[in-house]
N, C-alpha and C positions, 0 to 999 in steps of 0.2 A: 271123815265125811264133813264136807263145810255144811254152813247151819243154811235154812232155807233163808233167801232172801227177803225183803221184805215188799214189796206193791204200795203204789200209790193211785187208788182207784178217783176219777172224774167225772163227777156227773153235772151236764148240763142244764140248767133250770129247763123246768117245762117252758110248751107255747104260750105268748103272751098277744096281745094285739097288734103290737109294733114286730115283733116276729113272724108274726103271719104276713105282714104289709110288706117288710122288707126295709124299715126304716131303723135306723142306727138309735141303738136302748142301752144311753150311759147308766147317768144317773138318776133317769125318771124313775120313779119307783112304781112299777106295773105292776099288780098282780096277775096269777094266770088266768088264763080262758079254761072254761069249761073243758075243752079236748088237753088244756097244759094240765089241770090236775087228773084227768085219768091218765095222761101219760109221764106223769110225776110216779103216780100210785104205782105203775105198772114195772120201776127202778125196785121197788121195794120188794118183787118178788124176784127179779133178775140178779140181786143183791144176797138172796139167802143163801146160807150157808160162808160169809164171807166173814170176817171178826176185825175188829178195827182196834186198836188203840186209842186212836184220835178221830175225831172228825171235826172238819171247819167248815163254814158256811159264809160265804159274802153276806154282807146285812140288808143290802136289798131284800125286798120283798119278796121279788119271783124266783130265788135262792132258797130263801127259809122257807119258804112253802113247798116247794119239793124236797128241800130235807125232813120236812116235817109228813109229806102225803110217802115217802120214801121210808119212812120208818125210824128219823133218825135225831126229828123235833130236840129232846130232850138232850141228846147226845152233843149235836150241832155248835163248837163255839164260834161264833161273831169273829172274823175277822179283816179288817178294813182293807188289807192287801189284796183280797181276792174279789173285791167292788170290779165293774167291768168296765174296760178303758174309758177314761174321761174325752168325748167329745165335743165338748165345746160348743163352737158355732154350729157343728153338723149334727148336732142332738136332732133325735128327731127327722132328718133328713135320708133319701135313699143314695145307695150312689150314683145312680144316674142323673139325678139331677145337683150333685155337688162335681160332677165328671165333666157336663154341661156348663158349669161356668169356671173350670178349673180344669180341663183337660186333662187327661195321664193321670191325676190326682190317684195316689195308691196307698189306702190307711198304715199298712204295716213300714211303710218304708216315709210316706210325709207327716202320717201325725194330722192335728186338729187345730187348727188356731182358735186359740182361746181353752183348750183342753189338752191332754198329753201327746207327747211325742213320743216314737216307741223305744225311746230308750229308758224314760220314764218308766213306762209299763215294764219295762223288763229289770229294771231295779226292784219292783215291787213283787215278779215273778220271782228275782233272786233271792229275795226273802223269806217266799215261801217252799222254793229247794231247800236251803237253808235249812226252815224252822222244821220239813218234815222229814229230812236226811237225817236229824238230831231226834226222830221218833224211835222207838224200840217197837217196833210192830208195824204193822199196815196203817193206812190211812186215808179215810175218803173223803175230797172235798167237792163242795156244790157251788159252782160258778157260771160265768159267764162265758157265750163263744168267742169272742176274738180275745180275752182277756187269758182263757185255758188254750189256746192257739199257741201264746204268747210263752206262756208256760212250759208246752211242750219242747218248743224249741230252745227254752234255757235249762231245761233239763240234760236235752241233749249237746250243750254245749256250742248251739247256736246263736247267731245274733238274734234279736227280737224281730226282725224283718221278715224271718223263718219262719215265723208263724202265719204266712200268707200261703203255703205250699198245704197246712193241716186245715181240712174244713168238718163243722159239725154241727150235725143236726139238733134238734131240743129234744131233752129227756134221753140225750145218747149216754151209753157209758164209756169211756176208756180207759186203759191203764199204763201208768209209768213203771217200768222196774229195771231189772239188770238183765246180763247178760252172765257173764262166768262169777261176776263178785261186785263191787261196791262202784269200782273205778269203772266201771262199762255202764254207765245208764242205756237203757233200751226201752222203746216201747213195746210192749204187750200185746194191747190191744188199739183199736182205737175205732170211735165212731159207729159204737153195734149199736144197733137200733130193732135188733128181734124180739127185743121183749115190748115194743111199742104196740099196743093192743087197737090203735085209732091211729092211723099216719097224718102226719100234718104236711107243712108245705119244706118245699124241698130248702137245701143247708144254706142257700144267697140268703135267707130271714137272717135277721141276727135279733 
């Protein structure tokens, strides 16, 4: 009998103000909004019964605050790979109005002038396959949505562009794992949002 595989659980930071608006949240450092931390909190009961090896957390703010209202504060290491894609000029900006003077403009496939292109992001995705394929155990990290988009798709052995087809709500969970053994990455899950105890605004937020 082969050994049980191992999961790579994803939790999206709670709501924050620019998620609610719908405006692109590289590297502002937001905290959550009052309905982001009870739907932070409400990961930490969705999460029981699950045992980690490892857990990572983006160093942003609205990251370490749900791994911490999630249960996992203490646990949580800092790592600058899982920061959520660098937008540049469009920090801040919705798409509609970066579509508006840039037509067709589509983040996963043109990237940000003055911030990353998605191949960028997806070297930095590769690092974190890498660093958590080299885990003995499970492992949950707390990030960002188009940043865990990104990820999904280099998991599965897509381009970074892939990650425009995966959309996710805040405080969602999902998980990476296999299929018969090591060489078959699969997704699990993706984008449950039943344990969300307050609904926020629908997944176009980032």
């Amino acid at each position: 009998m082969s050994a049980v595989l191992p999961i790579i659980c994803l939790a999206r930071h709670g709501e924050t103000a620019w998620s609610l608006s719908g405006q692109h949240t590289g590297l502002t450092d937001l905290a959550l909004t009052q309905r982001g931390e009870l739907n932070a909190q409400s990961l930490r009961s969705r999460l029981l019964g699950f045992t980690f090896a490892k857990v990572f957390t983006s160093p942003l703010k609205r990251a370490v605050q749900t791994s911490e209202l999630a249960g996992f504060g203490v646990e949580a290491e800092p790592d600058r790979d899982l920061l959520e894609w660098n937008y540049g000029q469009y920090e801040g900006r919705r798409t509609k109005e970066i579509q508006d003077e840039r037509p067709g403009w589509q983040l996963f496939r043109d990237g940000c002038p003055g911030g990353e292109a998605p191949s960028e992001v997806g070297a930095r995705a590769d690092r974190i396959v890498e660093r958590v394929r080299n885990v003995p155990g499970n492992v949950l990290l707390f990030s960002s949505g188009h940043f865990l988009r990104v990820l999904a798709a280099r998991w599965l052995g897509l381009d970074a562009e892939a990650g425009r087809l995966f959309t996710l709500d805040t405080a969602s969970l999902s998980i990476l794992g296999y299929e018969h053994d090591q060489s078959e990455p699969a997704i699990r899950l993706w984008n449950d949002t039943g344990h969300v105890e307050v609904r926020f605004a629908p997944a176009f937020a980032r």
